[in-house]
C-alpha positions as CSV (number, residue, x, y, z in Angstrom):
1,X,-22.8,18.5,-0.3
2,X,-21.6,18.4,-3.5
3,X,-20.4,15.4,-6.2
4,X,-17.8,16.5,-8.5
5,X,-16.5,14.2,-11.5
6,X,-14.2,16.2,-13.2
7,X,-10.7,17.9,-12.2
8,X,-11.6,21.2,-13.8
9,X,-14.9,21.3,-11.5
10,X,-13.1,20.8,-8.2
11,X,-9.9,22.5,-8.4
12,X,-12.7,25.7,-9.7
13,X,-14.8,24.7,-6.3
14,X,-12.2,24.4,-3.9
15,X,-10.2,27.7,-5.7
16,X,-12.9,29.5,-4.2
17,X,-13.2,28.4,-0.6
18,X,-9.5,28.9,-0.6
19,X,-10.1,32.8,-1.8
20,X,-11.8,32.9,1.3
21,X,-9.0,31.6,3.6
22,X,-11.1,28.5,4.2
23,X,-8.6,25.6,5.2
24,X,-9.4,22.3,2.8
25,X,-9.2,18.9,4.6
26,X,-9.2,15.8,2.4
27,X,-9.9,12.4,3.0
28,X,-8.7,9.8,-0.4
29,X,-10.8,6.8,0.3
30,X,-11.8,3.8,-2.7
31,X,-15.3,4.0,-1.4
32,X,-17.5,1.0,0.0
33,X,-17.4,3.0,2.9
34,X,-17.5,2.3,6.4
35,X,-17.3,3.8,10.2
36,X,-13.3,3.9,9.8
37,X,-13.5,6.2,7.1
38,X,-16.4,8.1,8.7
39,X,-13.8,8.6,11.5
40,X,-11.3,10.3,9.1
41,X,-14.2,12.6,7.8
42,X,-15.4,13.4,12.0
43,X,-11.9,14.9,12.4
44,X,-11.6,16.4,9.3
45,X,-15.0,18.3,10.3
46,X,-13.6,19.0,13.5
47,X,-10.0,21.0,12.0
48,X,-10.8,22.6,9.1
49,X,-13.4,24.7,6.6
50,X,-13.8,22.3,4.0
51,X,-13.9,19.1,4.0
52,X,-13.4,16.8,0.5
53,X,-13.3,13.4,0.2
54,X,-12.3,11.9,-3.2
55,X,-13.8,8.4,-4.1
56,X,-12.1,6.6,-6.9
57,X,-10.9,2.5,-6.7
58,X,-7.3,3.4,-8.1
59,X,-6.6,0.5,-11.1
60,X,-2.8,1.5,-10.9
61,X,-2.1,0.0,-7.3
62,X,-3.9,-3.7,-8.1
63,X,-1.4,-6.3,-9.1
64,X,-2.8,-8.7,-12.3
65,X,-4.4,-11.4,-9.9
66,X,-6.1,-8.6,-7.2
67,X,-9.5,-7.9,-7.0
68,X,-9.8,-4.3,-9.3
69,X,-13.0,-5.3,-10.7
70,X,-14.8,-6.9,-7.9
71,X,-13.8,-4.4,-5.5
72,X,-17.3,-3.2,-4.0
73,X,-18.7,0.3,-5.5
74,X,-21.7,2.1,-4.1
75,X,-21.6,6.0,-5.0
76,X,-25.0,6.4,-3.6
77,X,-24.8,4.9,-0.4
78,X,-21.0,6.2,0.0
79,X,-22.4,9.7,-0.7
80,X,-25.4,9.5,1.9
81,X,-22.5,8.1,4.2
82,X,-20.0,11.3,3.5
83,X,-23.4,13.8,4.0
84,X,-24.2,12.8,7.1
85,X,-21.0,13.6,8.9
86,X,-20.3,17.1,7.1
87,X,-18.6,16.6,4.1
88,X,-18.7,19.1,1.8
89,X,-17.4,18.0,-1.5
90,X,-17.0,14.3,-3.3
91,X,-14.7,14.3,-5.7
92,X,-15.4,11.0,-8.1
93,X,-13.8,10.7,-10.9
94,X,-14.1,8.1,-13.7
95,X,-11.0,6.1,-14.5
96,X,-10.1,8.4,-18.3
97,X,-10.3,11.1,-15.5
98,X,-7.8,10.6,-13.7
99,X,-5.3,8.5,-16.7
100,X,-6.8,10.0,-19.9
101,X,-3.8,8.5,-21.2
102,X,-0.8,6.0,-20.7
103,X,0.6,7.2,-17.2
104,X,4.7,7.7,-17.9
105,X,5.1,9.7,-14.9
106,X,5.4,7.4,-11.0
107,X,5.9,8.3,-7.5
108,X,8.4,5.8,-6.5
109,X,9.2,5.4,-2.6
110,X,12.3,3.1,-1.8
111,X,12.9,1.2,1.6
112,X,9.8,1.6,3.0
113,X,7.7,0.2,0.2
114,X,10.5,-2.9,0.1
115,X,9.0,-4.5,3.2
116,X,5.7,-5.6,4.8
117,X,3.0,-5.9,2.2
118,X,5.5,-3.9,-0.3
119,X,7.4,-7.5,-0.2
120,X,4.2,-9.1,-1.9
121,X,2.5,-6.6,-3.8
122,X,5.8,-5.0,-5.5
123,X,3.8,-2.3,-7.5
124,X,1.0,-1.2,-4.9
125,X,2.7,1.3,-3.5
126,X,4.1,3.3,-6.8
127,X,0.6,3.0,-7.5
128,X,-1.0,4.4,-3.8
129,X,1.9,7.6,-3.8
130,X,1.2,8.6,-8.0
131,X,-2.5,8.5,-7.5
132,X,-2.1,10.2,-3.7
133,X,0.0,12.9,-5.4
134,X,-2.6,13.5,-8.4
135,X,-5.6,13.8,-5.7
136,X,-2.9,16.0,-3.4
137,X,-2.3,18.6,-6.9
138,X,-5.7,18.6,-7.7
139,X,-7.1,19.2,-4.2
140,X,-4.4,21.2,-3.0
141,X,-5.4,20.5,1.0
142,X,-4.1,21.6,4.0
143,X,-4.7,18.6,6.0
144,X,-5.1,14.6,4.7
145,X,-6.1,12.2,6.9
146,X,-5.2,8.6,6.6
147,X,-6.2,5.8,8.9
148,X,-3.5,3.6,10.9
149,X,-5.1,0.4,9.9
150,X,-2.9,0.5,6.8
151,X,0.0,2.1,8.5
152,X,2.5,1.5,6.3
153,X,0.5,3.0,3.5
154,X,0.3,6.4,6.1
155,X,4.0,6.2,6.6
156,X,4.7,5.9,2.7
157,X,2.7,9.3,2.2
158,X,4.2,10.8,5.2
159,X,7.7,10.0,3.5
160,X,6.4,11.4,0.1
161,X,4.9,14.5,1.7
162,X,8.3,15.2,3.3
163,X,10.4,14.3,0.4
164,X,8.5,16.3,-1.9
165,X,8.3,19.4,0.5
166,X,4.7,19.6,-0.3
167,X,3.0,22.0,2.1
168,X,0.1,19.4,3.4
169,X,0.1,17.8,7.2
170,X,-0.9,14.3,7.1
171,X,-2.9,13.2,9.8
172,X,-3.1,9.1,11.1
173,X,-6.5,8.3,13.0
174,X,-6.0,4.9,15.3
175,X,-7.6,2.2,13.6
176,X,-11.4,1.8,14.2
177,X,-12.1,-1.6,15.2
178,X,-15.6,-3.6,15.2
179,X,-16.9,-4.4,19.1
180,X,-15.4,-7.8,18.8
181,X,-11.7,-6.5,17.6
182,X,-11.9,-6.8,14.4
183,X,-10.3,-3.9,12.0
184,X,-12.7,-2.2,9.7
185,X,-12.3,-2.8,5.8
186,X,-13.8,-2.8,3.0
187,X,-13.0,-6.1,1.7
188,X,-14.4,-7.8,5.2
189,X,-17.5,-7.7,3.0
190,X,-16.1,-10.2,1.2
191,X,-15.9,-12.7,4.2
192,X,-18.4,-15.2,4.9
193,X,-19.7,-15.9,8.4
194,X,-17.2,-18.7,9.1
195,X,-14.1,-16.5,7.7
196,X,-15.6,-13.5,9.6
197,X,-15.4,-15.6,13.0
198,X,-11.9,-16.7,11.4
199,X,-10.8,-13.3,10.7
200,X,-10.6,-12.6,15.0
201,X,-8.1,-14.3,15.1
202,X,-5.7,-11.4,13.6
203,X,-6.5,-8.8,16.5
204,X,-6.5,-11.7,19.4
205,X,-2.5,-12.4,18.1
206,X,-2.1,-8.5,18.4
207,X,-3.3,-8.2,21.6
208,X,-1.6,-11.0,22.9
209,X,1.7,-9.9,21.4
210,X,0.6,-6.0,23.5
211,X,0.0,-8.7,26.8
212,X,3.7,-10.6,26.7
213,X,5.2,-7.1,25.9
214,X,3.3,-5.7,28.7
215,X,4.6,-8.5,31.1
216,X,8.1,-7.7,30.1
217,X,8.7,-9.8,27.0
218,X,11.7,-8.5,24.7
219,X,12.9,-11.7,22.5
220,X,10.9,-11.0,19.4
221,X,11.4,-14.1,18.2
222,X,9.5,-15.6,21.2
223,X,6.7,-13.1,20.8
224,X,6.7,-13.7,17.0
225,X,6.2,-17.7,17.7
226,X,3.4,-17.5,20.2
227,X,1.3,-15.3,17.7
228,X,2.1,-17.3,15.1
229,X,1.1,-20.6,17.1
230,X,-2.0,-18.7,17.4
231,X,-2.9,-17.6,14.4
232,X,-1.8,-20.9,12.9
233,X,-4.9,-22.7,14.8
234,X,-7.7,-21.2,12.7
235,X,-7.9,-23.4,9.7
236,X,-9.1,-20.9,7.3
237,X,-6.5,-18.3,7.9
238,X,-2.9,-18.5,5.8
239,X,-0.6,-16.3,7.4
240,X,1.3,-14.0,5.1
241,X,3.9,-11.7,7.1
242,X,4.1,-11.0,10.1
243,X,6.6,-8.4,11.6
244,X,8.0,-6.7,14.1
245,X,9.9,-3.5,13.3
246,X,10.6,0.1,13.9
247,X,7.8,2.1,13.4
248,X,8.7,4.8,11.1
249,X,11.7,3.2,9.1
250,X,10.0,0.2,9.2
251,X,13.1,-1.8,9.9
252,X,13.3,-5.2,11.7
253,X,14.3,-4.9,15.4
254,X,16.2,-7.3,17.3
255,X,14.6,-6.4,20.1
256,X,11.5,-4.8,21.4
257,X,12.7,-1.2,22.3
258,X,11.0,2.4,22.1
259,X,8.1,2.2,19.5
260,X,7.6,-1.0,17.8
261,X,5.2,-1.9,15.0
262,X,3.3,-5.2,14.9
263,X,2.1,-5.5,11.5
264,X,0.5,-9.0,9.8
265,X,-1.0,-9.6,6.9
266,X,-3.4,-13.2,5.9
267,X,-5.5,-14.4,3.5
268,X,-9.2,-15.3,5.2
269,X,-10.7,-17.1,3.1
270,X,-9.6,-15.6,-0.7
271,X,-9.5,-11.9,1.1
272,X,-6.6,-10.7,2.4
273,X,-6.9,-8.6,5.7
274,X,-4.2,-6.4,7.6
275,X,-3.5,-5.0,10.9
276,X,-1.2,-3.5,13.4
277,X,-0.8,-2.0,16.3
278,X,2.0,-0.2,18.2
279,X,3.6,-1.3,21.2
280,X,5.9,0.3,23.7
281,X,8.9,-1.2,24.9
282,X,11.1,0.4,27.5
């Protein structure tokens, strides 16, 4: 495996493989690694060639009051992580890298971004798609892979990918959960054992939500209240969102029909946590 910091370097690496009709899959991660984005990497392995994953905590998605700095960086172990399931390329760029200067150029994504954590962070998602779209021209894969614990993230690339006829298939891996239910993250690191204990509470409203729906719920607003009632018990979380809504336009439904997203999103603690799943009405 190789570790590559500069653009030149990896577009002349990976311009090789692809002289030799090797298909590039490509995994954009921030780091701090963990078994969800070893998951991503498995099935890259399993499709294509080449396998790259970049590494590079993005500055232009944080919002003034987010946790840039103290977001958790470990190139060594992240690398020893990426090795061990077949990666073939790292791709880590320093920050004058990737924005040598003032960026004056955004990818901007309407509707979808508008809604869910869009609502609260209003610049995150110009900053996910610009950097996405950097990493997708300098990597030039075949495949990405993207994990469905931040689902509307994947569904904001998938729109962009389409939109931008760019010749890439973006693949979503379920979410990878720890045995107790909880959704792997990188920022549950930053949880304490009481918030950690806390944080269960998020997948327990999810799978009671998947319960009622299973038993023939359809009022959203009554499945809405009894996860909220839930969630609202644990002391140390403060709800943020939480939505039900059509799973590709991520529109609100006024009732549970076809393929619905459940998506919340709470502060633990300080750290905020999100997840999902998808449900299926009749």
């Amino acid at each position: 495996m190789k570790i590559i910091t500069t653009i030149k370097e990896i577009r002349e690496a990976l311009k090789k493989e692809r002289k030799k009709s090797k298909t590039i899959g490509f995994i954009p991660t921030m780091g701090c690694l963990h078994e969800g984005h070893l998951a991503l990497m498995r099935r890259a392995r399993k499709d294509c060639d080449v396998v790259v994953v970049s590494i590079f905590v993005n500055p232009t998605q944080f919002g003034p009051s987010e946790d840039f700095e103290a977001y958790p960086r470990d190139l060594k172990k992240d690398a020893e992580m990426a090795e061990e399931v077949g990666v073939d390329y790292i791709f880590a760029p320093a920050i004058k890298e990737m924005y040598p200067r003032e960026c004056l150029t955004y990818v901007n994504i309407g509707k979808i971004t508008e809604v869910l954590c869009g609502a609260h962070r209003p610049s995150h998602f110009r900053g996910v798609a610009t950097v996405v779209s950097k990493l997708f021209n300098i990597v030039q894969p075949n495949f990405a892979y993207f994990g469905e614990k931040d689902y509307q993230q994947l569904m904001v690339i998938k729109r962009m990918a389409e939109d931008l006829n760019l010749d890439i298939r973006i693949v979503g891996i379920l979410t990878v959960r720890e045995e107790d239910g909880l959704a792997m993250s990188s920022r549950n690191k930053y949880l304490n054992p009481k918030e950690r204990k806390a944080a269960l509470v998020l997948s327990k409203s999810l799978k009671l939500a998947e319960r009622m729906v299973k038993n023939g719920e359809k009022n959203l607003k009554t499945v809405k209240e009894a996860m909220t009632k839930l969630i609202e018990k644990e002391p140390l979380v403060d709800l943020e969102y939480l939505a039900i809504c059509d799973s590709i336009s991520l529109k609100d439904l006024l009732e549970i029909k076809g393929k619905v997203l459940v998506a919340l999103a709470a502060k633990v603690g300080k750290t905020r946590l999100i997840d999902n799943i998808i449900l299926e009405g009749d």
